[in-house]
N, CA, C and O of each residue as an XYZ file, in Angstrom:
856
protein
N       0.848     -1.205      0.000
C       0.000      0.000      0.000
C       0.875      1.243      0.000
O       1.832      1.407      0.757
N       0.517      1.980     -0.790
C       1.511      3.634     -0.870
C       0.773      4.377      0.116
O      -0.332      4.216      0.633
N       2.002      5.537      0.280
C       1.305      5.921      1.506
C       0.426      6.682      1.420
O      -0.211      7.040      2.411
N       0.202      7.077      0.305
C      -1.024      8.125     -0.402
C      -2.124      7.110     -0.222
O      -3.007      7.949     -0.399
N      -2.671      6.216     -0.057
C      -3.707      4.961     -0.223
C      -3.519      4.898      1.368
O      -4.606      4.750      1.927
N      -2.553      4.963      2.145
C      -2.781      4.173      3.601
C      -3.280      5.790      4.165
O      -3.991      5.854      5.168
N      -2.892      6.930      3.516
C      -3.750      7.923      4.466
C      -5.063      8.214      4.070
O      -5.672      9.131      4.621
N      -5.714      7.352      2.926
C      -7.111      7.668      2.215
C      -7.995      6.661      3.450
O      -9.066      6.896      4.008
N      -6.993      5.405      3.597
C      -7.863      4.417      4.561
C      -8.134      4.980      6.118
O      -9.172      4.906      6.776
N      -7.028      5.482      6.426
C      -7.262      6.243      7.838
C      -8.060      7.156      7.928
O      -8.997      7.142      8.727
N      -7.852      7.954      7.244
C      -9.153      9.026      7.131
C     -10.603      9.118      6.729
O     -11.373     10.078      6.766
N     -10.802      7.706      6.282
C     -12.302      7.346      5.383
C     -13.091      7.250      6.876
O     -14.026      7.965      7.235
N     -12.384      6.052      7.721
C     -13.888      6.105      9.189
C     -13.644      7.275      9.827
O     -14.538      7.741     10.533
N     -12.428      7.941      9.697
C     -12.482      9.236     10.500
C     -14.051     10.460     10.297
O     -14.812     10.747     11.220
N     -14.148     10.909      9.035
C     -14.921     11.226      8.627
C     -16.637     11.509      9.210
O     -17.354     12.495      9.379
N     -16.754     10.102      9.371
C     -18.068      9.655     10.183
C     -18.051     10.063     11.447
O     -19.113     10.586     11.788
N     -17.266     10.016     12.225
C     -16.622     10.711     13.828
C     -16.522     12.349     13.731
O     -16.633     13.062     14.728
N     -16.321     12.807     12.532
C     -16.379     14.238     12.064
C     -17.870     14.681     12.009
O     -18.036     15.778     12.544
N     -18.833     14.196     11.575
C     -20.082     14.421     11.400
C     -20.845     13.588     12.519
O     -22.045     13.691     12.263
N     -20.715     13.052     13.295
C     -21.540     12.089     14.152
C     -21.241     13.612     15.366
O     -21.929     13.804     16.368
N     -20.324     14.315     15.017
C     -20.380     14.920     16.396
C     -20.468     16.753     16.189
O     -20.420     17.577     17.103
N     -20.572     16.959     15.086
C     -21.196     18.275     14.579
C     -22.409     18.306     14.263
O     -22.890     19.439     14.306
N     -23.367     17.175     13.838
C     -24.823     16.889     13.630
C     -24.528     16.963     12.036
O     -23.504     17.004     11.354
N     -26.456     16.961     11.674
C     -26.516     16.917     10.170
C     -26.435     18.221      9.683
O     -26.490     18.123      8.458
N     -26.340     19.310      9.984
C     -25.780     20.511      9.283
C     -24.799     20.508      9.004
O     -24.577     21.421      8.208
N     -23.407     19.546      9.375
C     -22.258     18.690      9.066
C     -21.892     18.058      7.476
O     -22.734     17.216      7.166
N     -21.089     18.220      6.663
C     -20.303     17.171      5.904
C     -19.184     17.517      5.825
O     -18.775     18.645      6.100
N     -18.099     15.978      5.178
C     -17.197     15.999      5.278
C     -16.969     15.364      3.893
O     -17.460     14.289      3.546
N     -16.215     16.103      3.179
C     -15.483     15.369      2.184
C     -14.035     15.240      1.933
O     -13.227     16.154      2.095
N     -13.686     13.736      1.422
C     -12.466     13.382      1.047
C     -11.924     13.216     -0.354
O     -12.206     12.341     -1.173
N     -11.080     14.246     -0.463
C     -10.570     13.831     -2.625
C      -9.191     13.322     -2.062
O      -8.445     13.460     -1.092
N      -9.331     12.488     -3.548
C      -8.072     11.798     -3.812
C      -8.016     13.000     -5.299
O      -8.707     13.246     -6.288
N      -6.670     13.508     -4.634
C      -6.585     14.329     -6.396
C      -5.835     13.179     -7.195
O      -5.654     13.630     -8.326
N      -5.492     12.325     -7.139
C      -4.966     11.265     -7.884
C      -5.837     11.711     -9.379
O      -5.694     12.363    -10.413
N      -6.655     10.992     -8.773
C      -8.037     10.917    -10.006
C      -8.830     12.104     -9.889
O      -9.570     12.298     -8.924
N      -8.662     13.131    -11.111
C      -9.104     14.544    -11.111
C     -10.869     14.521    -11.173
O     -11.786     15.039    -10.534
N     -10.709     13.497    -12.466
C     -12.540     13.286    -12.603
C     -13.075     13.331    -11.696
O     -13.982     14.141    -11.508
N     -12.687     12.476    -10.839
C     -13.375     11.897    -10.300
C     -13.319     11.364     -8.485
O     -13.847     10.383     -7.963
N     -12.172     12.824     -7.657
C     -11.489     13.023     -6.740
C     -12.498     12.239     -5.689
O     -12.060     11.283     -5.048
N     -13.812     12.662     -5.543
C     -14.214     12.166     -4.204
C     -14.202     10.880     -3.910
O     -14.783     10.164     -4.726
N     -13.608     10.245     -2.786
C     -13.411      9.035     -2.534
C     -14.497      8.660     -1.866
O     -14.962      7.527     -1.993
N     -15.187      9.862     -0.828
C     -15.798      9.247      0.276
C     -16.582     10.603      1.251
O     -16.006     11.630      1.609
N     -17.910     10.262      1.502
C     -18.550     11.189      2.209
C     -19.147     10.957      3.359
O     -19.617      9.847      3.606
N     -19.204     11.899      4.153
C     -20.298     11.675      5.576
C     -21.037     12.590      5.415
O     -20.818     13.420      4.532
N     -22.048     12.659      6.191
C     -23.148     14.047      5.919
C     -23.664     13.802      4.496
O     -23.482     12.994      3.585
N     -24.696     15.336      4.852
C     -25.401     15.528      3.372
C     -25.699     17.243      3.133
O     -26.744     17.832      3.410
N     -24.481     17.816      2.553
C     -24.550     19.454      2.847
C     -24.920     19.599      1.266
O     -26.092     19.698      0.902
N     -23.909     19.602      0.432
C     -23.958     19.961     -0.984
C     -24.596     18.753     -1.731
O     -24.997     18.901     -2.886
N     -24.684     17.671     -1.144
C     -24.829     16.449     -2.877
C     -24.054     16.071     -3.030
O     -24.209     15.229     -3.915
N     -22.361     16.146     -2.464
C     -21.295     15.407     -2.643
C     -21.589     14.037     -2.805
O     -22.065     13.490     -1.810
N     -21.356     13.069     -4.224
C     -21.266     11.313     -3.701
C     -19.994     10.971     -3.849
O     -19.275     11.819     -4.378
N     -19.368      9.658     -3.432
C     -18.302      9.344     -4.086
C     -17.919      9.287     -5.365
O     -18.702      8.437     -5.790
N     -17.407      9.533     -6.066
C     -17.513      9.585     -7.847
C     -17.321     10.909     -8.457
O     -17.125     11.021     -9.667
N     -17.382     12.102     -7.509
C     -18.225     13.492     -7.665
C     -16.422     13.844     -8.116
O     -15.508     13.226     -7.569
N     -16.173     14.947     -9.205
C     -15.270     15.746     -9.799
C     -15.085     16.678     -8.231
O     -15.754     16.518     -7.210
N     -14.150     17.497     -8.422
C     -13.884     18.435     -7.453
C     -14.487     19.874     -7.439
O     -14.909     20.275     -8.524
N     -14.556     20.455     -6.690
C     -15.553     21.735     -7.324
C     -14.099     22.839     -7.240
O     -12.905     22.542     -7.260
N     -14.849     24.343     -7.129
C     -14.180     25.228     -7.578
C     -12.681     25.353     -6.463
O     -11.494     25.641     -6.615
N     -13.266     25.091     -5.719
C     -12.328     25.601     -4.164
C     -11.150     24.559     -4.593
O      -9.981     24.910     -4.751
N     -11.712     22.989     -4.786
C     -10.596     22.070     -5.388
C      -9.999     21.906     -6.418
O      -9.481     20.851     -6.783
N     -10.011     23.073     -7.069
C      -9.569     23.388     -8.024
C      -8.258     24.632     -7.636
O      -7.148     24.800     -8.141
N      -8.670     25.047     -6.998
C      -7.858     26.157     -6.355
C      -6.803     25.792     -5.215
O      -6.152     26.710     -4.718
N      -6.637     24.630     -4.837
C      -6.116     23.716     -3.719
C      -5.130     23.052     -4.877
O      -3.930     23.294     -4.745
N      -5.428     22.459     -5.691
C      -4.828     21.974     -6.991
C      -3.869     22.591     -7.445
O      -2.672     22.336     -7.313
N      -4.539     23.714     -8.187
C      -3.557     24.970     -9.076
C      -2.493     25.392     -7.830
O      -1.435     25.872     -8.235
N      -2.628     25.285     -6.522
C      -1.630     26.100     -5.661
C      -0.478     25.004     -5.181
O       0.600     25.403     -4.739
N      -0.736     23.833     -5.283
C       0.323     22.610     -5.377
C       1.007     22.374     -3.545
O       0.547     21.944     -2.487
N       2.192     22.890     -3.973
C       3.079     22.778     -3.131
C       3.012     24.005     -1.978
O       3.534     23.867     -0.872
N       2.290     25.239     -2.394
C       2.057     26.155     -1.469
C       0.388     26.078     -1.174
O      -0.123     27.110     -0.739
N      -0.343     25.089     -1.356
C      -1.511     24.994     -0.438
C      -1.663     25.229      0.735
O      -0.791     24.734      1.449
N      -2.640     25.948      1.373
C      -2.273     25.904      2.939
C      -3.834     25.456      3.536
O      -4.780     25.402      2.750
N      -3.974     25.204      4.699
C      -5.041     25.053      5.436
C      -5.577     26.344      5.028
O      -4.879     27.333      4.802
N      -7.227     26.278      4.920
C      -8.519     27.409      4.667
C      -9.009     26.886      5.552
O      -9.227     25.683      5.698
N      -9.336     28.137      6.552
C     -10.602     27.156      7.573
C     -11.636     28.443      8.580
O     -11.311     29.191      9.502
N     -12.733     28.255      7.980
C     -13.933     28.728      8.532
C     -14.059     29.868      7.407
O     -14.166     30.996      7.889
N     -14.068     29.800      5.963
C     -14.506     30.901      5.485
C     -15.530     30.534      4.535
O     -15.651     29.379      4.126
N     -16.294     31.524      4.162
C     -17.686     31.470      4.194
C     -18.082     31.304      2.355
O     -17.466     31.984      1.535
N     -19.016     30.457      1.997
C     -19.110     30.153      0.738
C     -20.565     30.590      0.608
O     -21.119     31.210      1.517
N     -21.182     30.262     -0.535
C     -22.258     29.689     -0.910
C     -23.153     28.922     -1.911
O     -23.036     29.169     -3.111
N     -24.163     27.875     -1.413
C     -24.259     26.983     -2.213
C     -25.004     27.629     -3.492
O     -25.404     28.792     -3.429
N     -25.187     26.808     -4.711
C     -25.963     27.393     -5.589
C     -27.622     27.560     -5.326
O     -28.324     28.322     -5.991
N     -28.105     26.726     -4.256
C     -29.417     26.828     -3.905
C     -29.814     28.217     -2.786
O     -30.931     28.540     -2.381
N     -28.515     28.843     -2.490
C     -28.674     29.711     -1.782
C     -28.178     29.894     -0.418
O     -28.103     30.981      0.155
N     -27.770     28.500      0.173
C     -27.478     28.565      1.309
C     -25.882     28.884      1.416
O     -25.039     28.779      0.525
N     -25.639     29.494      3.373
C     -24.664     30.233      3.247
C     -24.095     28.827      3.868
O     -24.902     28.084      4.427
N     -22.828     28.484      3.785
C     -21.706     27.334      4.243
C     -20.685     27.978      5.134
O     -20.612     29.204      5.213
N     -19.929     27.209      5.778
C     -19.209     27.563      6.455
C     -17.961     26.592      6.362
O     -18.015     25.570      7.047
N     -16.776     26.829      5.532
C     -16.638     25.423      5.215
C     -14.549     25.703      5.668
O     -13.911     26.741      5.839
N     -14.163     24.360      5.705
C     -12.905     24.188      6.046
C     -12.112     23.200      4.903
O     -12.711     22.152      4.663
N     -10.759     23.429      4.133
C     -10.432     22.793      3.449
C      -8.940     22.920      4.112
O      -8.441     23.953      4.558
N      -8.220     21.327      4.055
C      -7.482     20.881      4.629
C      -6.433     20.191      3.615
O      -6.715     18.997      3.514
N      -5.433     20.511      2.914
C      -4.688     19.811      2.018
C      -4.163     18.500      2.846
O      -3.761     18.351      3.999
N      -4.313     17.792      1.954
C      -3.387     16.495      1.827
C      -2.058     16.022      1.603
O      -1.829     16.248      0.414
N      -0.785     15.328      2.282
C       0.188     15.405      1.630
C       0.439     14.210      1.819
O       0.023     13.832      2.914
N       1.100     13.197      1.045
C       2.343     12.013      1.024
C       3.490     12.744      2.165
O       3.549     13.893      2.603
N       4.812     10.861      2.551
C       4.982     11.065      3.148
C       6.554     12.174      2.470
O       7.390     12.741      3.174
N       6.485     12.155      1.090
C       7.166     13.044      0.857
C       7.059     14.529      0.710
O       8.066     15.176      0.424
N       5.996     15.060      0.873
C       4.809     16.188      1.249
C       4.205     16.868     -0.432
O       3.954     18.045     -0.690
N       4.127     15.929     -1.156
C       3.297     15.894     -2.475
C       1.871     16.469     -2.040
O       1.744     16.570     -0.819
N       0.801     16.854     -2.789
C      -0.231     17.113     -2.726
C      -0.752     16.261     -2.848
O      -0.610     15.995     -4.042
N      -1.810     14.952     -2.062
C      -2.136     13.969     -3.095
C      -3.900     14.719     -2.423
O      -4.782     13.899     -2.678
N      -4.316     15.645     -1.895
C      -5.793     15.366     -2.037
C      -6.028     16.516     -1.378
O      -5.241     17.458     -1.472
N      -7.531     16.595     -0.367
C      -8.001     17.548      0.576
C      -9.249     16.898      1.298
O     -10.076     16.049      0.964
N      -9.056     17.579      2.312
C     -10.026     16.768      3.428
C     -11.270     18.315      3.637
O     -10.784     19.313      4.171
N     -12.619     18.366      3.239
C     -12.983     19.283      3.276
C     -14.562     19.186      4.142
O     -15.377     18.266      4.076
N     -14.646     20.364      4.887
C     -15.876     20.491      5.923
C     -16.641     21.341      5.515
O     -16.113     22.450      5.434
N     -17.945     21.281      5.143
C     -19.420     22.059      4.835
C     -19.966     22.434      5.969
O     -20.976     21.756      5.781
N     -20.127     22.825      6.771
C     -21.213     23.435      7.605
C     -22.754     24.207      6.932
O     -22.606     25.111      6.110
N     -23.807     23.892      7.235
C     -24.989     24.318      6.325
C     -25.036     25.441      7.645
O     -25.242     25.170      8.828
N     -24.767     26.817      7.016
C     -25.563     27.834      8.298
C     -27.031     28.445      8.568
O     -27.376     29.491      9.119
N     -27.682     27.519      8.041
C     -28.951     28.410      7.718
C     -29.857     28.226      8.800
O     -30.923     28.835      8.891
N     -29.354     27.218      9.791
C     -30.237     27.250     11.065
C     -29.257     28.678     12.385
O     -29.367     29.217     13.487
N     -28.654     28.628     11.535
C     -27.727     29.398     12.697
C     -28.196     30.855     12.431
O     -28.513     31.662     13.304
N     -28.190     31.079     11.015
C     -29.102     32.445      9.834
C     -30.055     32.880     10.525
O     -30.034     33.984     11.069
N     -31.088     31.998     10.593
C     -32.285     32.108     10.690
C     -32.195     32.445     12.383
O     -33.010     33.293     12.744
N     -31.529     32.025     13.190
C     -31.821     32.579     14.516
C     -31.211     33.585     14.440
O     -32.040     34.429     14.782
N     -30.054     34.227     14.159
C     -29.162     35.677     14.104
C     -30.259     36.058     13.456
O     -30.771     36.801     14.294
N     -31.170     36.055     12.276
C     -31.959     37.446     12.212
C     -33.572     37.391     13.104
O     -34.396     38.305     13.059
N     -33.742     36.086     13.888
C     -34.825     36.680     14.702
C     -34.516     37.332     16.227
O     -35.240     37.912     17.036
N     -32.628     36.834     16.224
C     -31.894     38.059     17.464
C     -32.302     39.490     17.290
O     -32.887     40.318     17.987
N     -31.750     39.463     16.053
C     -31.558     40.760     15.284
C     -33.080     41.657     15.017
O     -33.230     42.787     14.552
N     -33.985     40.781     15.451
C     -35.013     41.403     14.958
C     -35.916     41.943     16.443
O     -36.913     42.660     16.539
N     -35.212     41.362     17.325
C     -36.103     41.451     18.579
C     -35.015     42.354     19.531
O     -35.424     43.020     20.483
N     -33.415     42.284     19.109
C     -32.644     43.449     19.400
C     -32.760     44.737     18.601
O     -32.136     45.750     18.918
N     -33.428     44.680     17.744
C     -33.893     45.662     16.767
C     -32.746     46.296     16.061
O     -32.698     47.522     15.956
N     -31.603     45.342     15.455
C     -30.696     45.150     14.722
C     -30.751     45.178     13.275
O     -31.811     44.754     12.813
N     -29.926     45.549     12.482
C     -29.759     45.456     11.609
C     -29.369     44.037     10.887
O     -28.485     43.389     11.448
N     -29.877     43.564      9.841
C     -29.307     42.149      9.308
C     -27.879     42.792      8.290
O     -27.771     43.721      7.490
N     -27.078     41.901      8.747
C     -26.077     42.203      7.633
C     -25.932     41.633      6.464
O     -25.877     40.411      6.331
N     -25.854     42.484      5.483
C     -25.486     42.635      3.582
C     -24.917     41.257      3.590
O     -24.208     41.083      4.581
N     -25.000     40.210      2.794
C     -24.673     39.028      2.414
C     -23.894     39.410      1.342
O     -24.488     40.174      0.581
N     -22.388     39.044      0.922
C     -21.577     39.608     -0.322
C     -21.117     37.897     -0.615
O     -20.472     37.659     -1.637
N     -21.433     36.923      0.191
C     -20.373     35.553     -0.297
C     -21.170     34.844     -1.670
O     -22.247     34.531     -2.178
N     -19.457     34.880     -1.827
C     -19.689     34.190     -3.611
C     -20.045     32.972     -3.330
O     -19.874     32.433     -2.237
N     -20.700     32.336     -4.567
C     -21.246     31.209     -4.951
C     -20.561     30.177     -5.454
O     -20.042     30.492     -6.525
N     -20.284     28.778     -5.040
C     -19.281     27.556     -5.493
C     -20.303     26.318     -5.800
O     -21.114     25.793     -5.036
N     -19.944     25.963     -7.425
C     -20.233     25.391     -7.973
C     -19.881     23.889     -7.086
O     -18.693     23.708     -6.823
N     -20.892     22.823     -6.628
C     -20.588     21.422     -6.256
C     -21.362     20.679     -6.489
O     -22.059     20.012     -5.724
N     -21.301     20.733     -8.281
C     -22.249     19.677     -8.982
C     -21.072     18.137     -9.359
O     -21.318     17.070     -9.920
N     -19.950     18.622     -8.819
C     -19.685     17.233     -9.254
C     -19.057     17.072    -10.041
O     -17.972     16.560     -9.763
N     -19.362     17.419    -11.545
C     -18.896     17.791    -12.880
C     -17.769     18.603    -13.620
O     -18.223     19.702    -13.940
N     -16.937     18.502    -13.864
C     -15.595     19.671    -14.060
C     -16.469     19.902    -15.321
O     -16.419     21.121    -15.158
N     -17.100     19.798    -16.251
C     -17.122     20.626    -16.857
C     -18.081     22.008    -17.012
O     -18.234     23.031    -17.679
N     -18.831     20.901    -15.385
C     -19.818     22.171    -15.397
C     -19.310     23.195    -14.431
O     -19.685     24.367    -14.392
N     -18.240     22.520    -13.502
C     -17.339     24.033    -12.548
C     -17.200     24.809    -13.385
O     -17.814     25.871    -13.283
N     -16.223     24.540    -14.683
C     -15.698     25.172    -15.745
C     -17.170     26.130    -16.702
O     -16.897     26.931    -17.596
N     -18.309     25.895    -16.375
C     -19.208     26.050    -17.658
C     -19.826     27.402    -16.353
O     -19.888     28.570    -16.739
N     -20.244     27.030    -14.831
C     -19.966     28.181    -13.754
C     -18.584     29.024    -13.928
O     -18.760     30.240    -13.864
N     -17.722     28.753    -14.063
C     -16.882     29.976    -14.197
C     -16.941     31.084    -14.989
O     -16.819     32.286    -14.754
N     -17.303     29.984    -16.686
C     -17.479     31.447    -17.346
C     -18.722     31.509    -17.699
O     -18.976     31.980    -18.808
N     -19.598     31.131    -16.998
C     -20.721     32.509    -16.994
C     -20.666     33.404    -15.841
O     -21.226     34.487    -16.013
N     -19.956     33.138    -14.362
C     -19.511     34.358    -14.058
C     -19.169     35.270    -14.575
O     -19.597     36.406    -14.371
N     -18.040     34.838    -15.611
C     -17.270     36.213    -16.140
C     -18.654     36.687    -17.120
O     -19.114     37.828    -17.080
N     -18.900     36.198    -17.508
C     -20.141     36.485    -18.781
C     -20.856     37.727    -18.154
O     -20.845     38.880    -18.585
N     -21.615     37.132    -16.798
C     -22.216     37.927    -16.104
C     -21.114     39.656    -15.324
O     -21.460     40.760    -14.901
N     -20.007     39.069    -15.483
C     -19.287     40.608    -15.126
C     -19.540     41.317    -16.126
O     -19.994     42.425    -15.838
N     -19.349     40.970    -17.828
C     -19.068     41.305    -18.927
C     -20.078     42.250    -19.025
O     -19.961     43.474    -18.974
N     -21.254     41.467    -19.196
C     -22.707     41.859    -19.383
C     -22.974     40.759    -20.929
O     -24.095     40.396    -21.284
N     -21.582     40.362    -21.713
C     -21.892     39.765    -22.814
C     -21.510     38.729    -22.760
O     -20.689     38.468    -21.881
N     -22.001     37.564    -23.801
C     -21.199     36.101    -23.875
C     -20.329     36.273    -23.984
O     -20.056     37.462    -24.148
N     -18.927     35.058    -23.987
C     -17.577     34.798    -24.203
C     -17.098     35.543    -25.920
O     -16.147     36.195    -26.352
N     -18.695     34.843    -26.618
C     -18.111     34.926    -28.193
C     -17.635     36.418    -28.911
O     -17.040     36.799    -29.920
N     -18.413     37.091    -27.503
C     -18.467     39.253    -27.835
C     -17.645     39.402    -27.288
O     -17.426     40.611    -27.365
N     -16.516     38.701    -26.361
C     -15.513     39.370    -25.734
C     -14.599     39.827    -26.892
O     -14.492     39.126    -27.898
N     -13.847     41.162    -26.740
C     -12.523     41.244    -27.478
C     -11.472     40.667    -26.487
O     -11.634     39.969    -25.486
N     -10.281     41.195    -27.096
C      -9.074     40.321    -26.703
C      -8.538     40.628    -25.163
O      -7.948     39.857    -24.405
N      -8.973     42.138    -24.927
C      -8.373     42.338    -23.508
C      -9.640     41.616    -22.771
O      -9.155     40.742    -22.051
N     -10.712     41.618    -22.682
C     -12.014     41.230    -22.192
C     -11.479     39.416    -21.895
O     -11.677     38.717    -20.901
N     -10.865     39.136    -23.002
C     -10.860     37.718    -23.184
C      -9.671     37.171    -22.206
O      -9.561     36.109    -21.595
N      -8.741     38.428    -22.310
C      -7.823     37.934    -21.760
C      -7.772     37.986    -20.005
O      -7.183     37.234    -19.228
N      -8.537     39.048    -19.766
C      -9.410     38.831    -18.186
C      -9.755     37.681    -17.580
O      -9.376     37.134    -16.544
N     -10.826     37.313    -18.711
C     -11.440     36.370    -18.253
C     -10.359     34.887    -18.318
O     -10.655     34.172    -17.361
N      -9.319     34.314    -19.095
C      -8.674     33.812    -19.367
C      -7.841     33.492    -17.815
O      -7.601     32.455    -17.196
N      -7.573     34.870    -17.584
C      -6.391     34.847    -16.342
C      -7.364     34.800    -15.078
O      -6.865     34.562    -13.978
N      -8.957     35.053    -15.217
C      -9.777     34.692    -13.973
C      -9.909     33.215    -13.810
O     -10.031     32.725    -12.687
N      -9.885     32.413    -15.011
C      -9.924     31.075    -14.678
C      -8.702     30.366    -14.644
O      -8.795     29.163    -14.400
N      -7.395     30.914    -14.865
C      -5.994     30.676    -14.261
C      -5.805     30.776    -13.213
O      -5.337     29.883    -12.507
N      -6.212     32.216    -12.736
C      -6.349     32.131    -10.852
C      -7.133     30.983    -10.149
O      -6.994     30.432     -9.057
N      -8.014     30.827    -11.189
C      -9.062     29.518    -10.365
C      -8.670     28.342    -10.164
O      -9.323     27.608     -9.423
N      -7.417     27.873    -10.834
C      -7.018     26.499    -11.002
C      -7.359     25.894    -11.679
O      -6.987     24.742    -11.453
N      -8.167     26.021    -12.840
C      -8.625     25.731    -13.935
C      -7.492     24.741    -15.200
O      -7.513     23.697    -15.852
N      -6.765     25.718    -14.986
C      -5.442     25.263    -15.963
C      -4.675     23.834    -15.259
O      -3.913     23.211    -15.998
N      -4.879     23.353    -13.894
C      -4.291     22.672    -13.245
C      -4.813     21.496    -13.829
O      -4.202     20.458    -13.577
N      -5.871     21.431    -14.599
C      -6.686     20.097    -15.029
C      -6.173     19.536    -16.245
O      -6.083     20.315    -17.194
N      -5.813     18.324    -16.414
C      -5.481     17.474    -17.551
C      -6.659     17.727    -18.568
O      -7.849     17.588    -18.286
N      -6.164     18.113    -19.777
C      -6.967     18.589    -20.755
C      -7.928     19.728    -20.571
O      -9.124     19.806    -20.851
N      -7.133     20.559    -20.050
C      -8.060     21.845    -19.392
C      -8.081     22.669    -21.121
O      -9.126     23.076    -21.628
N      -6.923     22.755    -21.689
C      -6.806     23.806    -22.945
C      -7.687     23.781    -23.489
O      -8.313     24.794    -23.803
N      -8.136     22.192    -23.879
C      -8.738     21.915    -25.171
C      -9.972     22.018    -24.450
O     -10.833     22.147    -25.320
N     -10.496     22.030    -23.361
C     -11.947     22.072    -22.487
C     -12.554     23.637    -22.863
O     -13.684     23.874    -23.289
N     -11.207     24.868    -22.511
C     -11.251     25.724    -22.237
C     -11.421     26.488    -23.851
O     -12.200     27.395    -24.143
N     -10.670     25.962    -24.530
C     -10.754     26.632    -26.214
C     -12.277     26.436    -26.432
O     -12.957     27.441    -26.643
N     -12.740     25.465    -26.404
C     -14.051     25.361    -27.061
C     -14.919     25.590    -26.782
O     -15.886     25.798    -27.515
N     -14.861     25.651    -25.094
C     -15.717     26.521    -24.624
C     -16.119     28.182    -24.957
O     -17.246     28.673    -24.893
N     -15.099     28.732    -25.253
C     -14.771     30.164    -25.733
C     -14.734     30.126    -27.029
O     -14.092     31.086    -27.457
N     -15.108     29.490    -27.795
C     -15.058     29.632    -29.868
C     -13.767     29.994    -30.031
O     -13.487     31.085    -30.529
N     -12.872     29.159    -29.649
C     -10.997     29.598    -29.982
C     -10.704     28.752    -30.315
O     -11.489     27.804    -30.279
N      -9.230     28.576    -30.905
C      -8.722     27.646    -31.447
C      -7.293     27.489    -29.631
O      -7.024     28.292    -28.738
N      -6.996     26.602    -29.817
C      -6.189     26.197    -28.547
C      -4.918     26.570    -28.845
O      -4.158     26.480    -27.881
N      -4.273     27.086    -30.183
C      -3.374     27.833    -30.779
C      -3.622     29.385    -29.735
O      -2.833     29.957    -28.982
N      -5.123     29.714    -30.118
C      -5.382     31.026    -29.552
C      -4.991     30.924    -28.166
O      -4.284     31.708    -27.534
N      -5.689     29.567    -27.667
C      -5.346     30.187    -25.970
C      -4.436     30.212    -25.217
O      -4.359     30.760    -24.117
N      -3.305     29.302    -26.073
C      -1.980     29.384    -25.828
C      -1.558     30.807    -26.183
O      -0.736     31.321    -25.426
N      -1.896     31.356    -26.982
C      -1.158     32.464    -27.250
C      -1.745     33.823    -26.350
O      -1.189     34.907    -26.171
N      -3.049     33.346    -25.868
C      -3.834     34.100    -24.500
C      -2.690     33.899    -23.450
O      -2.126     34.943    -23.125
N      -2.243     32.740    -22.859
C      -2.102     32.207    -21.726
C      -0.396     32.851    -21.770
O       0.201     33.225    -20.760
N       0.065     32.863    -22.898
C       1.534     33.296    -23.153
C       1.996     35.085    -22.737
O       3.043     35.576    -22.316
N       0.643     35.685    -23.102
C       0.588     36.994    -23.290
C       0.301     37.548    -21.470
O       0.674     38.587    -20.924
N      -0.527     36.332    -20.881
C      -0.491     36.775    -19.802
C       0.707     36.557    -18.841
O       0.871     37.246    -17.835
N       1.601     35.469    -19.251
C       2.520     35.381    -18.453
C       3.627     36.937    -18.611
O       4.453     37.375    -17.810
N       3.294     37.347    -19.679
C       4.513     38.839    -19.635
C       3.899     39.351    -18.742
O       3.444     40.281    -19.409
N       3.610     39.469    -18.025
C       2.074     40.671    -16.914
C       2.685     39.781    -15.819
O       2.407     40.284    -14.731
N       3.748     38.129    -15.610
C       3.511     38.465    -14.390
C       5.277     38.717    -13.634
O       6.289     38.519    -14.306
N       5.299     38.995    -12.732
C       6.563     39.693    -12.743
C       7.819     38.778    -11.952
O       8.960     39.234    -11.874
């Protein structure tokens, strides 16, 4: 057994001990980034829809792209696409040579916690505070993380990908570089066609942005 496999086994019943003692507003998920498709090994709880089988979403994508300088994220605030606010913790993984091989990640559902802060708030005769947390794609699917990313940008734009010009394009290009996007095996050719480019083009996108970085 490698030791990337003997820390997937230790940590699989751990999991259940993770959620047996936070309740069901609780999950816990485990990726093996081994396998990009198809990272999740193993779940407790039921926050997002995570199953085993499930692609990595945006955040694991961003844990990915950062490699060797990953660090512990813990207690910052997401939200699901159905609306709810999360509270979530992501924990890199390492071999015993300190490789990246995965992430150990915690959902908290806050919406029972929501819902009492604004009937505090309402009987202290408080103000509710402005909700600004972005939204993370955890359908499962890389191509639909990827298909959420750029209609974010779409939605910054105001226009589709196909109306972007070249600086527009090249924004959006380097927003889904920051994302970890590029970290994915066959990300180019995902990413060209998604955008009506030729993968000539986005190399020559991806080239233009590296002079910009210093």
């Amino acid at each position: 057994m490698s030791t990337a496999d003997a820390v997937f086994a230790a940590l699989t019943p751990t999991i259940e001990g993770i959620v047996a003692t936070f309740g069901r507003s609780c999950e816990v998920v485990l990726h093996d980034y081994r396998d990009q498709e198809r990272s999740v090994v193993a779940v407790a709880g039921s926050v997002t829809g995570r199953v085993p089988g499930d692609a990595m979403s945006e955040i694991g994508l961003r844990v990915l792209a950062a490699g060797d300088d990953a660090r512990n994220e813990v207690g910052y605030l997401t939200r699901a696409q159905d609306g709810r606010v999360l509270k979530c913790t992501t924990l890199p993984l390492r071999d015993v040579d300190g490789t990246l091989i995965g992430a150990l990640c915690i959902n908290i559902d806050m919406s029972a916690i929501t819902r009492a802060t604004g009937v505090l708030s309402d009987l202290l005769g408080l103000s509710a505070a402005e909700e600004t947390t972005a939204t993370t794609d955890f359908s499962g699917d890389l191509d639909q993380v990827v298909e959420s990313l750029v209609k974010r940008a779409e939605r910054a734009h105001a226009v589709p990908v196909a109306a972007l010009g070249r600086d527009e394009r090249l924004t959006l290009v380097r927003s889904l570089h920051e994302a970890g996007v590029f970290s994915l095996r066959g990300a180019p050719a995902r990413i060209a066609k998604r955008l009506g480019i030729s993968r000539t083009g986005l190399y020559n996108d991806l080239a233009e942005l590296k002079k910009d970085q210093p």
